[in-house]
py3Dmol code that shows the C-alpha trace and the ligand (Angstrom):
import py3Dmol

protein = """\
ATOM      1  CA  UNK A   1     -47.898  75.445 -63.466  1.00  0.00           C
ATOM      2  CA  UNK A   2     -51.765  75.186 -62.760  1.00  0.00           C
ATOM      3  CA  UNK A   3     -52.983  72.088 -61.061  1.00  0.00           C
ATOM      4  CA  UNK A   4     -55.770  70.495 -61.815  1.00  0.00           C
ATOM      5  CA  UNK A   5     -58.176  70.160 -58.830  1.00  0.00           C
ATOM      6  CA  UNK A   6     -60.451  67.060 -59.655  1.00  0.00           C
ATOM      7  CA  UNK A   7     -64.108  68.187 -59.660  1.00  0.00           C
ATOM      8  CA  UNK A   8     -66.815  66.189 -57.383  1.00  0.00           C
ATOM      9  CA  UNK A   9     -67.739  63.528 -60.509  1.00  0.00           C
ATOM     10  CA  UNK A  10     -64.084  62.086 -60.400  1.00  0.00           C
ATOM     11  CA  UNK A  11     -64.296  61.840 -56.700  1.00  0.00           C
ATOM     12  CA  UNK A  12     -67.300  59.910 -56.619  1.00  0.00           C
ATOM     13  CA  UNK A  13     -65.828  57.520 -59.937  1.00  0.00           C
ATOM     14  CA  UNK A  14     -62.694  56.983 -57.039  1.00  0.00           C
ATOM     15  CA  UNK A  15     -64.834  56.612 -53.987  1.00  0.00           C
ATOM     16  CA  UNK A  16     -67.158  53.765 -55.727  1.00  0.00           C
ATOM     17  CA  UNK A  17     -63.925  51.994 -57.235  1.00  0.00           C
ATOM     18  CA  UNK A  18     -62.554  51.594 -53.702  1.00  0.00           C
ATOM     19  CA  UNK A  19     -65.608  50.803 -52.388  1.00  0.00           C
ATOM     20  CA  UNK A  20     -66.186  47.888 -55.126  1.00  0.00           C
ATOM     21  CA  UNK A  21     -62.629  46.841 -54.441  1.00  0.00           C
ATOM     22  CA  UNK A  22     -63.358  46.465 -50.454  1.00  0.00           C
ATOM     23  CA  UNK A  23     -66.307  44.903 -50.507  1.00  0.00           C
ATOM     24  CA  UNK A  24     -65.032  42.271 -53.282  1.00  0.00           C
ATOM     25  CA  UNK A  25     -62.134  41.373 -50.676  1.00  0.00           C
ATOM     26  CA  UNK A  26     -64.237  41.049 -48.335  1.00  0.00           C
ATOM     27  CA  UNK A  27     -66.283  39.059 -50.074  1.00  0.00           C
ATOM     28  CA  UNK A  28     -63.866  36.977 -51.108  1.00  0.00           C
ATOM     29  CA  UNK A  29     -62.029  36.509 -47.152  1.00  0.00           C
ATOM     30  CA  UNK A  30     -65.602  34.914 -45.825  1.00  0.00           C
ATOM     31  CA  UNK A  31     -65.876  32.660 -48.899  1.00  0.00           C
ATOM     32  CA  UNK A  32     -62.412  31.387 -47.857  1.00  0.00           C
ATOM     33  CA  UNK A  33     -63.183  30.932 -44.234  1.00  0.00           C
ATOM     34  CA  UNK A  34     -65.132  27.796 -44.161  1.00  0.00           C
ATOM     35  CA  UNK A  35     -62.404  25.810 -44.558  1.00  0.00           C
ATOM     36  CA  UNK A  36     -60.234  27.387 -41.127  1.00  0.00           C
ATOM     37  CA  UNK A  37     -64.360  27.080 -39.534  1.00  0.00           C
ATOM     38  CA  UNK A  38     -63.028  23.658 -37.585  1.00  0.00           C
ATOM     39  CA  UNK A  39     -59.850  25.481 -35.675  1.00  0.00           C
ATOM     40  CA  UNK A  40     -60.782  27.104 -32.558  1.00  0.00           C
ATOM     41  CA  UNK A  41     -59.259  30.821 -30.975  1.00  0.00           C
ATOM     42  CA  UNK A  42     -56.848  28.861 -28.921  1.00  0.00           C
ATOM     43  CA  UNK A  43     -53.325  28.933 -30.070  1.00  0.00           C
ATOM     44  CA  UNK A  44     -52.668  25.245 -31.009  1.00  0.00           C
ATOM     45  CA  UNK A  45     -55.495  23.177 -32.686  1.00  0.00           C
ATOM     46  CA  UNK A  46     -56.064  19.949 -31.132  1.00  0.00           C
ATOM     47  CA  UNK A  47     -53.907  17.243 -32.666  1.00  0.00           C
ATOM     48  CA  UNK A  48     -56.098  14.442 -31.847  1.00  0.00           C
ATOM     49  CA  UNK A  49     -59.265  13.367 -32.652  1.00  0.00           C
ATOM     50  CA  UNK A  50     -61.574  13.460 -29.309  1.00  0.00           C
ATOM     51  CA  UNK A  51     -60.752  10.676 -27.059  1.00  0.00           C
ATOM     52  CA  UNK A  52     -62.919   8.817 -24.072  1.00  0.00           C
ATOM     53  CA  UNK A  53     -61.195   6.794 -21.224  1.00  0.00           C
ATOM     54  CA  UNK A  54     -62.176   3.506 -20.696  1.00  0.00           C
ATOM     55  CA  UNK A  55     -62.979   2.686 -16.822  1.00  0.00           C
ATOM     56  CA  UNK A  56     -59.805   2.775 -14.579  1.00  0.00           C
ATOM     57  CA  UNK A  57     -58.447  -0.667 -13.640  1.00  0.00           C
ATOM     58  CA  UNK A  58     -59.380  -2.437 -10.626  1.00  0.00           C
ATOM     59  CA  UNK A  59     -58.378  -0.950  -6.975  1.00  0.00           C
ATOM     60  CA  UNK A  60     -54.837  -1.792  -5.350  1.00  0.00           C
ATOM     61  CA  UNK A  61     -53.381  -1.659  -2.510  1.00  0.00           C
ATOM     62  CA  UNK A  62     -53.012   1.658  -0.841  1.00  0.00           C
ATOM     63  CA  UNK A  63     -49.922   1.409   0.925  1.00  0.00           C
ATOM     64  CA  UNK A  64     -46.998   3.890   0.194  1.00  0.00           C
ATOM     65  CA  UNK A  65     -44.194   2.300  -2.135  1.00  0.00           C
ATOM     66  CA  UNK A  66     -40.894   3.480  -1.403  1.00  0.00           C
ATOM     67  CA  UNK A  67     -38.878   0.754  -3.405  1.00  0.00           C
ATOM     68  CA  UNK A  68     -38.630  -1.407  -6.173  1.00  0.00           C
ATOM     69  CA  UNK A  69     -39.854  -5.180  -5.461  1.00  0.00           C
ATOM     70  CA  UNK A  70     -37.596  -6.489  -8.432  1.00  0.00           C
ATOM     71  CA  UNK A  71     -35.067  -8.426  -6.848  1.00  0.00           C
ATOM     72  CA  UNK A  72     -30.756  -8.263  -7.441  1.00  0.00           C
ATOM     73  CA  UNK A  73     -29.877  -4.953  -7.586  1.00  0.00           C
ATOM     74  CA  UNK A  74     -32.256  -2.711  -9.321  1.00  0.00           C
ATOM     75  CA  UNK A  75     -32.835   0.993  -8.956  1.00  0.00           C
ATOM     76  CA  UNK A  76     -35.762   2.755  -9.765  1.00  0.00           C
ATOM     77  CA  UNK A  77     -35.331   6.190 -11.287  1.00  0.00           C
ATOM     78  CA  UNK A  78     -38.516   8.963 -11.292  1.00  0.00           C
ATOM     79  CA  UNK A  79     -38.807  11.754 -12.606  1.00  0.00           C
ATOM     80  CA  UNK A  80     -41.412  14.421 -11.389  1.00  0.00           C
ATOM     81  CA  UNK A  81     -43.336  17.401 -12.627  1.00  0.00           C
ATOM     82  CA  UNK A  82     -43.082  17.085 -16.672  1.00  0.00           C
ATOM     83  CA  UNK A  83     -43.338  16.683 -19.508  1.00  0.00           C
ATOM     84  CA  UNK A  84     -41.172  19.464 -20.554  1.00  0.00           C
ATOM     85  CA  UNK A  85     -40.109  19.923 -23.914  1.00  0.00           C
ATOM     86  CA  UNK A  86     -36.590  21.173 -23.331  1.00  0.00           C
ATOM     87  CA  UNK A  87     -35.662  18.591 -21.104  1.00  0.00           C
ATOM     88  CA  UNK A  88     -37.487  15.195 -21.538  1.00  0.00           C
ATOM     89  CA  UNK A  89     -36.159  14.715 -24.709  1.00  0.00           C
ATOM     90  CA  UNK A  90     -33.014  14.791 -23.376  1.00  0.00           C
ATOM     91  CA  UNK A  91     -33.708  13.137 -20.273  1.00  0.00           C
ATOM     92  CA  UNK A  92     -34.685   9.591 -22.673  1.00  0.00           C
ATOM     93  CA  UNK A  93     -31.914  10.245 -24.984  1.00  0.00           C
ATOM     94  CA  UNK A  94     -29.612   9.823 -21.764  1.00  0.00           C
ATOM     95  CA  UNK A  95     -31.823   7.004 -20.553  1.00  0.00           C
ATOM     96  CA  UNK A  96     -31.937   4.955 -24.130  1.00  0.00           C
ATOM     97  CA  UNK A  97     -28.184   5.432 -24.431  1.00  0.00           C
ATOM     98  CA  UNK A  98     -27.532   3.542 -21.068  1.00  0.00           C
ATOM     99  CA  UNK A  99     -30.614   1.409 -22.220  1.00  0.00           C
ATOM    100  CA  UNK A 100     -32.265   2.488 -18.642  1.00  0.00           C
ATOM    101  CA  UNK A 101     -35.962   2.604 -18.008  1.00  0.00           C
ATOM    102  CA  UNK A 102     -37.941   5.739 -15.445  1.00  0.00           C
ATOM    103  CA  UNK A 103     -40.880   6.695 -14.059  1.00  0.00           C
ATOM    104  CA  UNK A 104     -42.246   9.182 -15.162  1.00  0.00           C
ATOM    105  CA  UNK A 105     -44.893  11.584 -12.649  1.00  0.00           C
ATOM    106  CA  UNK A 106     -46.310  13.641 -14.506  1.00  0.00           C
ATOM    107  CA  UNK A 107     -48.346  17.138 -14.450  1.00  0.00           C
ATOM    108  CA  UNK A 108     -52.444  16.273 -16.423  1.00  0.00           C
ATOM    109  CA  UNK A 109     -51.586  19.835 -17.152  1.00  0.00           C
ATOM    110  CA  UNK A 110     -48.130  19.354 -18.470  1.00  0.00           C
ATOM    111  CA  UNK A 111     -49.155  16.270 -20.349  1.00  0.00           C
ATOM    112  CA  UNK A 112     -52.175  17.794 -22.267  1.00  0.00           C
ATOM    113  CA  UNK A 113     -49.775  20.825 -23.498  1.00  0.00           C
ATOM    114  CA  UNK A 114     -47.133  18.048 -24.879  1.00  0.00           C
ATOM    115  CA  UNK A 115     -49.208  14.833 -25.734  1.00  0.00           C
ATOM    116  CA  UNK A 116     -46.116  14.336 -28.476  1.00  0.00           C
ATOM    117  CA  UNK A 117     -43.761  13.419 -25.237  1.00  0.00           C
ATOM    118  CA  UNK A 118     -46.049  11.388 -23.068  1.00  0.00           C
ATOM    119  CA  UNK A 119     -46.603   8.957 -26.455  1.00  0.00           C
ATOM    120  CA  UNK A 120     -42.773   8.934 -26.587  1.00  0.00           C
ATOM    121  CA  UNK A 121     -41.739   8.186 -22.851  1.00  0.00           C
ATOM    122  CA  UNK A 122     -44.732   4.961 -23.406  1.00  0.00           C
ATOM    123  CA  UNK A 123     -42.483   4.115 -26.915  1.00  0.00           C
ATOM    124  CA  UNK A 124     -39.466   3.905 -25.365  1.00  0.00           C
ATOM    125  CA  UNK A 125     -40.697   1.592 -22.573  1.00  0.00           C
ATOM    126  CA  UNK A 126     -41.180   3.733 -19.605  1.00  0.00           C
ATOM    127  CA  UNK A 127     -44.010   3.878 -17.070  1.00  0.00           C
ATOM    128  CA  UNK A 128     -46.613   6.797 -15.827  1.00  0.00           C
ATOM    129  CA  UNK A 129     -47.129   8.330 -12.789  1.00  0.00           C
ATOM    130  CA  UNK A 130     -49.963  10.487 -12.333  1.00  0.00           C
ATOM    131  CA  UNK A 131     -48.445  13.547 -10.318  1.00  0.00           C
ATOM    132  CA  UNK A 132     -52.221  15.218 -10.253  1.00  0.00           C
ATOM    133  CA  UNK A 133     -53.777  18.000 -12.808  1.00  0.00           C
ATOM    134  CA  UNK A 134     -52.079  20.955 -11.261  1.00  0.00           C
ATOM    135  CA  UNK A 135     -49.304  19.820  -8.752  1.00  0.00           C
ATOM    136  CA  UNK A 136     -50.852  21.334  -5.668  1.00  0.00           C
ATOM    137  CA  UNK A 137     -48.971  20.551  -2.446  1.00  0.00           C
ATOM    138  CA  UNK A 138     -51.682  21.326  -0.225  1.00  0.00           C
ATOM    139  CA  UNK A 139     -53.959  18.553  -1.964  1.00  0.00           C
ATOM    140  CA  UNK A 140     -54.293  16.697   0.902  1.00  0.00           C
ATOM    141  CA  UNK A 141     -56.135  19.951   2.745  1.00  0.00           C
ATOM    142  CA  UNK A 142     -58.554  20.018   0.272  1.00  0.00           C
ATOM    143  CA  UNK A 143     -61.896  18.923  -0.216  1.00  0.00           C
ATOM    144  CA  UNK A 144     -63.059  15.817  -1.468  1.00  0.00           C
ATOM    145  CA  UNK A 145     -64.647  17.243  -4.682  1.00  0.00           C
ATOM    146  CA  UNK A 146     -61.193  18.993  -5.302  1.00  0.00           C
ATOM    147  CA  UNK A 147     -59.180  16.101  -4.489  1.00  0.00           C
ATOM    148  CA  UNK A 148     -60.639  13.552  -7.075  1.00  0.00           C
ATOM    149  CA  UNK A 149     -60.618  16.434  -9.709  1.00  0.00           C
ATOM    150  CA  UNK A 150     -57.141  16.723  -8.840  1.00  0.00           C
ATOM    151  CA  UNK A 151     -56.179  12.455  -9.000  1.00  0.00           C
ATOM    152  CA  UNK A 152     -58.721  11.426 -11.429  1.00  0.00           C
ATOM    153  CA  UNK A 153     -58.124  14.647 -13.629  1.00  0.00           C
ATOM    154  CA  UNK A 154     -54.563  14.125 -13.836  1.00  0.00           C
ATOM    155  CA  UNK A 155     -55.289  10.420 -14.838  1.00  0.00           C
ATOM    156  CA  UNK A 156     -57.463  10.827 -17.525  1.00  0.00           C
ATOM    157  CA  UNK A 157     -55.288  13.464 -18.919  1.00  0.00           C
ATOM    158  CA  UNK A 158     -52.612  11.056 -19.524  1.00  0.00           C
ATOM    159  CA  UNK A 159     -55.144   8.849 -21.203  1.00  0.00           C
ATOM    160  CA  UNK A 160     -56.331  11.487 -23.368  1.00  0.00           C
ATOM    161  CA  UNK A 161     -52.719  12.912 -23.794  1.00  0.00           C
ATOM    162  CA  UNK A 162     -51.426   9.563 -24.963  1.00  0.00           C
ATOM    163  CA  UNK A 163     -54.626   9.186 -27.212  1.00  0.00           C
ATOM    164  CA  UNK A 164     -55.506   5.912 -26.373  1.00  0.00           C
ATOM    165  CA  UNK A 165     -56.081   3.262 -23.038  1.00  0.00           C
ATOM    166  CA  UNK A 166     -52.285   3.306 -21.244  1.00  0.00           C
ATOM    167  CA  UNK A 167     -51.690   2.188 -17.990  1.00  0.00           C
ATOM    168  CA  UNK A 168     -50.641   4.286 -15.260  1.00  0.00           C
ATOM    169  CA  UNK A 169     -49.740   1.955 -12.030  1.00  0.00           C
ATOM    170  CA  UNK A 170     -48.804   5.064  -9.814  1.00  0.00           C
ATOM    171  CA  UNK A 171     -49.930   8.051  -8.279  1.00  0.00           C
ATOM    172  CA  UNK A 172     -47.828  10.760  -6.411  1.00  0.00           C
ATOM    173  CA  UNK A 173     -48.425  13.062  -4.372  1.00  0.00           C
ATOM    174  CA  UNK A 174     -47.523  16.632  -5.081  1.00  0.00           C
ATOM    175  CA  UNK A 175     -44.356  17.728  -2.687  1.00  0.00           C
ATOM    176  CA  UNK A 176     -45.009  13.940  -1.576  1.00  0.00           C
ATOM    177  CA  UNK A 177     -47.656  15.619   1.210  1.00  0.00           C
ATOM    178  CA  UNK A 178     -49.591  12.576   1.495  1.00  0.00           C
ATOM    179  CA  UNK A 179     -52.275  11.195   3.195  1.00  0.00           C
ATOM    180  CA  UNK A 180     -54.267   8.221   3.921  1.00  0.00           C
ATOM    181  CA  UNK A 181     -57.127   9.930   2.145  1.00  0.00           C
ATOM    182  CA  UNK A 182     -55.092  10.511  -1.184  1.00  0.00           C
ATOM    183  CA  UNK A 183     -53.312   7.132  -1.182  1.00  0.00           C
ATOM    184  CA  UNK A 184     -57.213   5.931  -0.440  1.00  0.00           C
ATOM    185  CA  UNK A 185     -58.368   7.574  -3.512  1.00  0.00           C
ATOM    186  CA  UNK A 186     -55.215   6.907  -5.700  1.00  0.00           C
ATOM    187  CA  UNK A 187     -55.712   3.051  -4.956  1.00  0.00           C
ATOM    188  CA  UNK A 188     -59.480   2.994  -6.071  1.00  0.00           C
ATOM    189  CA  UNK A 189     -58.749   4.486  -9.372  1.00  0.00           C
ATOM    190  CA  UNK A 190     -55.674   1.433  -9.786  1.00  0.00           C
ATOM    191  CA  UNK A 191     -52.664   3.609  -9.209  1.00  0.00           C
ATOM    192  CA  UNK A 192     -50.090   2.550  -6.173  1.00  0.00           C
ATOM    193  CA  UNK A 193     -48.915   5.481  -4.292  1.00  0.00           C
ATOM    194  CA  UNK A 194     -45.625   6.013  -4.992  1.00  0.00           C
ATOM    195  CA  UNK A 195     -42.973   7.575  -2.603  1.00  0.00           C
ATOM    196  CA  UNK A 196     -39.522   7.199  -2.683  1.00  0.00           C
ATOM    197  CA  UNK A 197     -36.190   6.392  -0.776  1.00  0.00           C
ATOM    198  CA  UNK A 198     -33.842   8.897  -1.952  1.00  0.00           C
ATOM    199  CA  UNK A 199     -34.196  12.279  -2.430  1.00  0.00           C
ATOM    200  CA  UNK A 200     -31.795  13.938  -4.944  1.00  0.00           C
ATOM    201  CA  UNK A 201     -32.606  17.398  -3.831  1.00  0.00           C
ATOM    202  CA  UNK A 202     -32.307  18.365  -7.413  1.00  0.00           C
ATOM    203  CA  UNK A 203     -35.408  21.044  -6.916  1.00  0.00           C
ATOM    204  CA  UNK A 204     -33.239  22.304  -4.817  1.00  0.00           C
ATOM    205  CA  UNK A 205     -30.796  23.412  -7.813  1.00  0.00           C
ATOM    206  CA  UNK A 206     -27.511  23.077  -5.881  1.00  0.00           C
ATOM    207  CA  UNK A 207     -25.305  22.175  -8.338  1.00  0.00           C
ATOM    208  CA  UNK A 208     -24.844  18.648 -10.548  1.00  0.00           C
ATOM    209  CA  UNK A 209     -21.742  17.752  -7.980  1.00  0.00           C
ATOM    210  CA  UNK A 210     -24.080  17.729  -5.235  1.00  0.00           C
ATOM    211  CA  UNK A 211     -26.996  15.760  -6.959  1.00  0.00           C
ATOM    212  CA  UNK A 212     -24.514  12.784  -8.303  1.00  0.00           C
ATOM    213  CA  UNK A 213     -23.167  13.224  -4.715  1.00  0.00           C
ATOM    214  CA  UNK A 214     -26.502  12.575  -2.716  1.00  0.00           C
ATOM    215  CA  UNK A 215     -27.560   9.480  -5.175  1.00  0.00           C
ATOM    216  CA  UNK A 216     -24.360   8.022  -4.694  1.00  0.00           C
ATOM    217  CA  UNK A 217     -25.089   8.551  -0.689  1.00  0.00           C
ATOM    218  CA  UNK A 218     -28.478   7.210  -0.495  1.00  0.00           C
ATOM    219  CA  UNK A 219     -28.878   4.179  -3.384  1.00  0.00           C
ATOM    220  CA  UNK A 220     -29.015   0.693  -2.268  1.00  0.00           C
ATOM    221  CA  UNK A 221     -30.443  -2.497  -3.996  1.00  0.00           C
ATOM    222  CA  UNK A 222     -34.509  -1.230  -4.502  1.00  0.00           C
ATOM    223  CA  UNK A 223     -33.840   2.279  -4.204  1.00  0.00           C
ATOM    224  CA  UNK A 224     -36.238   4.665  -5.383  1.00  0.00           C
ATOM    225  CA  UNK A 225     -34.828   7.585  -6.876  1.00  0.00           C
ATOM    226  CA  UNK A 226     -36.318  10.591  -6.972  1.00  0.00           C
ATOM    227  CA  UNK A 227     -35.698  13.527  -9.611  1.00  0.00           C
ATOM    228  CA  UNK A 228     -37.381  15.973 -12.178  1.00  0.00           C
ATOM    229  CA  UNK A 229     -37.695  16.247 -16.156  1.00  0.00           C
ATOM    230  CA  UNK A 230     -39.428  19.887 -15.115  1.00  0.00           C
ATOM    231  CA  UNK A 231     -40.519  22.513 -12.716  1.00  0.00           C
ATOM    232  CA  UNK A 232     -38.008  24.592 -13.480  1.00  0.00           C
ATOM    233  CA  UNK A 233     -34.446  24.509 -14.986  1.00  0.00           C
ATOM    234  CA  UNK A 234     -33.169  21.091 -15.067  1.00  0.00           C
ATOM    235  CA  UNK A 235     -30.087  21.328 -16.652  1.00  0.00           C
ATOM    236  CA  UNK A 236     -28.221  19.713 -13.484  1.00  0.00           C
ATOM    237  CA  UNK A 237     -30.500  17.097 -13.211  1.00  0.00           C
ATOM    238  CA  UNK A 238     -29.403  16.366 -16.773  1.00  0.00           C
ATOM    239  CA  UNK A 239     -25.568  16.964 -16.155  1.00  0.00           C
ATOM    240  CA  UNK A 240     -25.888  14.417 -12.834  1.00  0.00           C
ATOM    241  CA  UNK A 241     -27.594  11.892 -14.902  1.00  0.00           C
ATOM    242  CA  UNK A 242     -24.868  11.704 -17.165  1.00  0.00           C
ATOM    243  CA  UNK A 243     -22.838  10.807 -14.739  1.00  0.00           C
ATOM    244  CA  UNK A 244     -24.785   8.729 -12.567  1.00  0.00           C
ATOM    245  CA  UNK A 245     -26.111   6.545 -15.310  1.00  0.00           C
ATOM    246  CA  UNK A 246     -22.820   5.126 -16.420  1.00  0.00           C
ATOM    247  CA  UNK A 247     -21.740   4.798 -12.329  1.00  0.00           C
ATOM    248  CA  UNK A 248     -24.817   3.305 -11.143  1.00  0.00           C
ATOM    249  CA  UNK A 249     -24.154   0.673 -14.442  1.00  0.00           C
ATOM    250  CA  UNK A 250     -20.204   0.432 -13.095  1.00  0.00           C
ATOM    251  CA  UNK A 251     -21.892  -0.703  -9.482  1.00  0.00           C
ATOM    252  CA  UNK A 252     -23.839  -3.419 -11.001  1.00  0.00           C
ATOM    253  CA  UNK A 253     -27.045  -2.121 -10.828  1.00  0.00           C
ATOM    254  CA  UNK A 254     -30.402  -2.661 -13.449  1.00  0.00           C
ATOM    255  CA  UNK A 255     -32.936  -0.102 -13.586  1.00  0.00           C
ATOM    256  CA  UNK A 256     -36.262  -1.217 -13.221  1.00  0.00           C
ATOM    257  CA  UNK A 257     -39.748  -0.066 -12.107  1.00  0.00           C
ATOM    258  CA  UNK A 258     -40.861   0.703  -8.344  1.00  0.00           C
TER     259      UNK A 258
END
"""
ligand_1 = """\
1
ZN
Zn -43.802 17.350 -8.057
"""
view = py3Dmol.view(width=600, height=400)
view.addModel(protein, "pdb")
view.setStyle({"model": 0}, {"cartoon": {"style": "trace"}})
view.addModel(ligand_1, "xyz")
view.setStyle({"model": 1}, {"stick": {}})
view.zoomTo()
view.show()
């Protein structure tokens, strides 16, 4: 059988159709675009309309805090270094189910990726801690420049996180590596520097036993508790407070705020 080898006028009919056919998608693609014009390259559009920060409240007192003034037995429970999506959320469902408040330090950087959970700890009653832009533990080393980016940063991306005016009464120091100057700077900007009493070691991952273990150690009427909703995995931090919550209850104790 002969084939029949298409002669140049067909290939030119073929060549123009396909032509015609790219340029009219084309066409059509950047006629649709106008509407996508508003989204930007970065992954995740913004989901709030542009927000500006009133003026931070008036100065405080810059002395370190290291428990809570409420009287009777109250403990105060932080947690440092979120918001993180996998375990915040689980973190308040624990706390709402003992009907428990927390402080909650968090990252400016941390709170600008998931302004959905810093709106949620404020709706379920807890407070804000600003725990700095970018959690570094050297802050108090740095310059002066660096250091307010750092405090003020991290406050005024909670306030843009949250989308509206919120309060934030403390500051924290990253790795608690404070200083006079930090606390200083903290206090001008309205935020009390908040330390704590009892450690839980839970960065230290060594095991949920040994968290529930240390609390029970170390909390007295006013304690101030500290632990973290992030910074790594937190699943025995979760696992402790599952068992603390109900025992610290048992003991008598409120929660409340430092
Ligand atoms: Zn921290």
């Amino acid at each position: 059988m002969r084939y029949r080898v298409l002669r140049p006028p067909y290939c030119y009919r073929w060549a123009v159709l396909i032509l015609a056919l790219v340029t009219m998608t084309t066409l059509a693609v950047v006629a649709l675009r106008p509407s996508a014009q508003g989204a930007s390259a970065a992954p995740t559009p913004p989901r709030r309309p542009a927000f500006t920060p009133a003026p931070p409240p008036p100065p405080v007192e810059p002395a370190l805090v290291r428990h809570s003034s409420e009287p009777g037995r109250v403990v105060a429970l932080t947690f440092d270094d979120g918001p993180d999506p996998a375990h915040t959320p689980r973190i308040l469902d624990l706390l709402s189910e003992h009907d428990a408040v927390a402080t909650f330090c968090m990252l400016g950087s941390q709170a600008r990726r998931y302004p959905e959970l810093v709106t949620d700890v404020l709706a379920r009653g807890m407070r804000l801690c600003d725990h700095t832009v970018s959690h570094d533990q050297e802050l108090r080393t740095r310059s002066e420049q660096r250091v307010m980016a750092e405090i003020v940063g991290g406050w005024t991306d909670l306030q843009i996180a949250a989308g509206e005016d919120v309060p934030v009464p403390y500051f924290r120091a990253p790795a608690g590596n404070w200083s006079e100057r930090l606390s200083t700077l903290a206090a001008r900007h309205g935020m009390r520097s908040l330390a704590w009493s009892v450690d839980s070691r839970d960065w230290t991952r060594p095991g949920a036993a040994r968290i529930v273990a240390t609390v029970k150690d170390g909390v007295e009427p006013g304690a101030v508790i500290l632990l973290h909703d992030a910074g790594g995995p937190r699943e025995e931090t979760v696992a402790a407070l599952e068992e603390l919550l109900p025992w610290l209850r048992a003991q008598g104790y409120q929660f409340g705020f430092p």
